[in-house]
N, C-alpha and C positions, 0 to 999 in steps of 0.2 A: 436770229431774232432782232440784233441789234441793226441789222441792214436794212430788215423790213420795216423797223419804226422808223430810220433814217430815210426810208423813200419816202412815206405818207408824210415826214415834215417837208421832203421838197415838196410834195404833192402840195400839201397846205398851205406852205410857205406861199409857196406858187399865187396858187389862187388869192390869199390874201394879198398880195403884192398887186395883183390884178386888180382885183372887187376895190381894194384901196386907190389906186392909181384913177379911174374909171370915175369915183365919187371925190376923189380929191382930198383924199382922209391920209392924213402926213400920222396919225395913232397907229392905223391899220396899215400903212406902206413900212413901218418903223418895225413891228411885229414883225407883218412880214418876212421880211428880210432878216431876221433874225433868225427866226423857224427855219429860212433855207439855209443861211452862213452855217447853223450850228448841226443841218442837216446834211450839210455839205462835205464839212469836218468830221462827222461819225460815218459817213460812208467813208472816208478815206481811211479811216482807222479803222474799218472793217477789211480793208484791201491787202493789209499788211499781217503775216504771222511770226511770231519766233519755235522755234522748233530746237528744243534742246539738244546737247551734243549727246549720242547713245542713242536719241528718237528718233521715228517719223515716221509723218504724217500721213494719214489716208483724207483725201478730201473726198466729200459729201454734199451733192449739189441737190437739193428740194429732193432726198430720198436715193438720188442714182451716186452709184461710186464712180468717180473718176479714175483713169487709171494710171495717171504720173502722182505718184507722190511726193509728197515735199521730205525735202534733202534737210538735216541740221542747217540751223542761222536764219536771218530773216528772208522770209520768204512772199513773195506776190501772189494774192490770191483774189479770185473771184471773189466781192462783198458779201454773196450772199452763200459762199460755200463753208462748211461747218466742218473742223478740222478735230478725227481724234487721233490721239498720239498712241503709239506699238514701244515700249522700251524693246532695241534690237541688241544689246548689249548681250555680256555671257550672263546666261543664268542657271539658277541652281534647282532643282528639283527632288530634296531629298526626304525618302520613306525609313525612317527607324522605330525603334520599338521604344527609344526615349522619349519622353515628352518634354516637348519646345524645340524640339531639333529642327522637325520638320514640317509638312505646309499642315499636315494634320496635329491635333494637340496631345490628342491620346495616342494609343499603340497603333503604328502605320505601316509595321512590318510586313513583307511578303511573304506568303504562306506558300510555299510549292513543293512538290514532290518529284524525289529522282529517280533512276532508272532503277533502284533498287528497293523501291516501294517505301523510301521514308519521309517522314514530311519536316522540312526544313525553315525554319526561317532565316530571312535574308535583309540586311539593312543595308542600303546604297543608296548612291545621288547619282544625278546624271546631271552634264552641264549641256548644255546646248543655245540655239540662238535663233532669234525669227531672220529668215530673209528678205531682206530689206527691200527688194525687188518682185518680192511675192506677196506683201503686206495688203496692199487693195484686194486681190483674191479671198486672202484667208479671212481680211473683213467681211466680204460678200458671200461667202461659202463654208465657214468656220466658226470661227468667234468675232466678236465685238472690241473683244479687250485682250491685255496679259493673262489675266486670269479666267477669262473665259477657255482662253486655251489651253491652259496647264491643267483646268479640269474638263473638258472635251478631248482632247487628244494626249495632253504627256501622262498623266498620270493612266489613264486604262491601257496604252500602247505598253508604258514601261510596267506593268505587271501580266499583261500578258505576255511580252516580252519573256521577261524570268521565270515566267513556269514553263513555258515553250521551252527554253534552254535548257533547265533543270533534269529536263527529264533523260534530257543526252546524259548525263554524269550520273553516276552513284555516290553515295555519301564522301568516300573518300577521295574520289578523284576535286569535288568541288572544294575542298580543302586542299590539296594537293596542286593539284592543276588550277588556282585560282586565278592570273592572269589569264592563264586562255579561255577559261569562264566567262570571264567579265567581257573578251574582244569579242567570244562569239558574241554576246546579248549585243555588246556595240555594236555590230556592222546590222545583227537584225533589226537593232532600235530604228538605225543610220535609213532600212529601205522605206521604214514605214512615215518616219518623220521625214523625206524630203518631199515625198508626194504631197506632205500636206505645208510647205512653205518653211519647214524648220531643219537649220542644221546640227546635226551630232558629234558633240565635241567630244565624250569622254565620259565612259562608265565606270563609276568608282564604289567597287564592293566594301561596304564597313564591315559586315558581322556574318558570319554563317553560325547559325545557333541547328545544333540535332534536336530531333524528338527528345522529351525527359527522360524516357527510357535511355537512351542510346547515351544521352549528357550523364545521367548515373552509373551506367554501366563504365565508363570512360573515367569519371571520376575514380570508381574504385579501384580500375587499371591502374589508377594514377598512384593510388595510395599502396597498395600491394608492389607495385616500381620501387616508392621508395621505403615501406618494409621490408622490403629484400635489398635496396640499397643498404639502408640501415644497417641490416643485419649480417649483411657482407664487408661493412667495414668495419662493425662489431670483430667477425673473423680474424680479419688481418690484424686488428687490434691486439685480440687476444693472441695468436702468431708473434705477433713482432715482441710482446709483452714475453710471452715461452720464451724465443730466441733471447731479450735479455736477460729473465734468469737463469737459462742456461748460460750464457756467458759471463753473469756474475758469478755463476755457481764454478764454475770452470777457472775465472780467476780467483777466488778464495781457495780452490784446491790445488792451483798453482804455489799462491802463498805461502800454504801448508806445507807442500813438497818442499819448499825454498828453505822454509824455518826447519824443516825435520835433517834436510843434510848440513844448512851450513848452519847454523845456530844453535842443532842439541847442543856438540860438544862445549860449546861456551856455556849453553845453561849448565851442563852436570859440572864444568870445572866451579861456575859461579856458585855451586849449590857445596860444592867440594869444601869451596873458600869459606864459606857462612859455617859449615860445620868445623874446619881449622879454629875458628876465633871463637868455637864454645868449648874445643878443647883445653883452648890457650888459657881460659878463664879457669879452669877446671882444678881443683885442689888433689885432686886423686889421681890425676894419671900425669904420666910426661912420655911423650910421645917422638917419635922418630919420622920426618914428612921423609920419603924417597922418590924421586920422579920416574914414571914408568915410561914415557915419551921424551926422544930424543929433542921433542921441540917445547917440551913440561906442557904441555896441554893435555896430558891423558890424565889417567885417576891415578892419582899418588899411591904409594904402600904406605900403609900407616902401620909403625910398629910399637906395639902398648911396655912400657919399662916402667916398673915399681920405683916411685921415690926413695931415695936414700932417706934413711932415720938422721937429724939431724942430730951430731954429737951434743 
């Protein structure tokens, strides 16, 4: 737009410069000349583009696409060609059931079903990239913009994509086998996005969510695991709890043994001794201690002798 008002002031400039010149009007030769200097200068700076680093450009000349595009940095261009920019950088593509994760706000999960008749949801990104030598194309055959593309071709390819695949696995193997999941959808994603200008870097599974059913059922697997966990180390508890009252019970009947062989004979002689020294006190008898053991540790003979009448 801005090339074609900068012709019409040369155009103008022009003619003024003329019509002035012809009548000899130094007002109109001054305009003039003006109109073209300044028309001169916005053509030139229509000539020139910058092209960010990650960009570029598709050039568009009065409707037709050109098919060299412009490279990052400043660039020459036809005045009147009209430049939109393609971010070719890695980008990110992701469908979850969170909201703000990804390009949708609400639930963006994939709903597929596997070879074993369950319906599964599935949260993943994919990263990929325009190429950068197919960009004029997919302007002229495709999309317009970034995001014309990501909703014309990434997003319908990558859920058909993942039900196509799903259907190869049954529940467990897509839990189980989850890397080769994700390669196969990769290499599928990889046929359909090259034909259309874009490369596939990398399919990255976040979530596999089962049917409610199947997530309840699993839940209570979970929980009867660890009720029987529980209750199995309850067991050994109780076990290990047995084996130490028996082995408490075991050493107090040790103890017992120990005190019944070597310690009666010291209690009966101790008990011997305490009845000695109620005899000793005693006004009525006098008594004779005799030792039965050659080492006086046995029970004494005690012999009962009537006091003598004091004269």
């Amino acid at each position: 737009m801005l090339a074609v008002i900068a012709l019409v002031g040369i155009i103008v400039g022009s003619i003024a410069f003329i019509v002035s010149k012809s009548k000899q009007n130094k007002e109109g030769k001054v305009i003039g000349n003006v109109i073209f200097i300044f028309s001169v200068v916005l053509i030139l700076s229509q000539s020139f583009t910058i092209v960010d680093a990650g960009e570029v450009g598709v050039q568009i000349l009065f409707g037709k696409v050109l098919e060299e595009p412009l490279n990052e940095g400043l660039q020459a261009k036809i005045p009147f060609v009209n430049v939109v920019r393609y971010d070719i950088r890695l980008q990110e593509y992701t469908m979850s059931s969170a909201k703000g994760e990804g390009e949708m706000y609400g639930d963006d999960t994939i709903k597929a079903i596997t070879k074993d008749n369950l319906e599964i949801s599935i949260d993943l990104s994919v990263w990929y990239m325009i190429n950068s030598k197919k960009v004029s194309n997919i302007y002229k055959t495709i999309a317009r913009n970034n995001y014309d593309l990501r909703k014309k071709i990434v997003r319908p390819a990558v859920k058909n994509v993942v039900r196509n695949v799903t259907t190869k696995y049954n529940f467990k193997e897509t839990i189980g086998k989850r890397q080769e999941f994700a390669t196969e959808m990769e290499l599928a994603l990889a046929e359909i996005f090259d034909s259309k200008g874009i490369t596939t870097d990398r399919v990255l599974i976040r979530k596999i969510d089962p049917p409610l059913s199947v997530k309840k059922s699993i839940e209570n697997k979970l929980v009867e695991q660890q009720n029987l966990e529980t209750k199995q180390l309850e067991l050994e508890k109780a076990h290990k709890d047995a084996e130490i009252k028996k082995a408490q019970a075991q050493g107090i009947a040790d103890a017992q043994e120990i005190i019944q062989k070597k310690l009666e004979p010291l209690y009966i002689q101790y008990e011997a001794i305490q009845a000695y020294k109620e005899l000793a006190n005693s006004n009525n008898s006098t008594f004779i201690i005799a030792p039965t053991d050659p080492n006086a540790s046995g029970m004494p003979l005690i012999l009962n002798v009537e006091r003598s009448k004091s004269k």
